[in-house]
N, C-alpha and C positions, 0 to 999 in steps of 0.2 A: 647141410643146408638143402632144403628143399621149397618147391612154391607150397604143397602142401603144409610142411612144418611153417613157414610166416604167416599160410591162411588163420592156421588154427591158433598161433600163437598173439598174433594182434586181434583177432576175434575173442579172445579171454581179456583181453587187454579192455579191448572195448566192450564188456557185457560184465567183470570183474569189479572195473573201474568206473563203471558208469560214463565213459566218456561217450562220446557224441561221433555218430558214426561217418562224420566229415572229417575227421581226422586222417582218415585214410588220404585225403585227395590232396593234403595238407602240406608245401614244399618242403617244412621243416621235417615233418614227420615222417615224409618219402625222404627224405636226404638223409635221415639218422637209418633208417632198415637199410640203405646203400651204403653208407658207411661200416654197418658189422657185418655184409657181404660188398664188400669193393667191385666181384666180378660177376653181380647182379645187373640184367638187362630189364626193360622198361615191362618186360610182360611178366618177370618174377616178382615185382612187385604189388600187390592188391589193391585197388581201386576201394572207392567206397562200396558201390553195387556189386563185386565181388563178395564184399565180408557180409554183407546183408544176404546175400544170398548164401554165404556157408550159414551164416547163423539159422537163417531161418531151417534151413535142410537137414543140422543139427538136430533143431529141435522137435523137426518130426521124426527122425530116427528114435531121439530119445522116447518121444512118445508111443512111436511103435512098438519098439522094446520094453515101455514100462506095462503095455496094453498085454503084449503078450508073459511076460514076466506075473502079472495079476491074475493070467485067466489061466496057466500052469499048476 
């Protein structure tokens, strides 16, 4: 269990699933990621403008890599 592996893994969740990027701030939805890590404190969990922000940084890496991968 890592902060990274929940970023990345509720960021697929929400871009996979079409869900809605307020899920994140959501008590149900913070109570279920603290329940498969119990000994999870309030900063390992990801806010909404956290995942908006991996997403978005995502996808300029992707893009970077696809720019460079094209011009190789």
């Amino acid at each position: 269990f890592s902060r990274d592996d929940v970023m990345r893994a509720v960021a697929e969740f929400v871009v996979c699933d079409n869900q809605s990027l307020a899920i994140a701030n959501k008590p149900a939805f913070r109570n279920c990621l603290v329940a498969m890590c119990p000994n999870a404190n309030k900063a390992d969990i990801p806010s909404s403008h956290d995942i908006s922000t991996f997403i978005h940084n995502s996808f300029i890496n992707f893009l970077q890599n696809l720019k460079h991968r094209i011009q190789v």
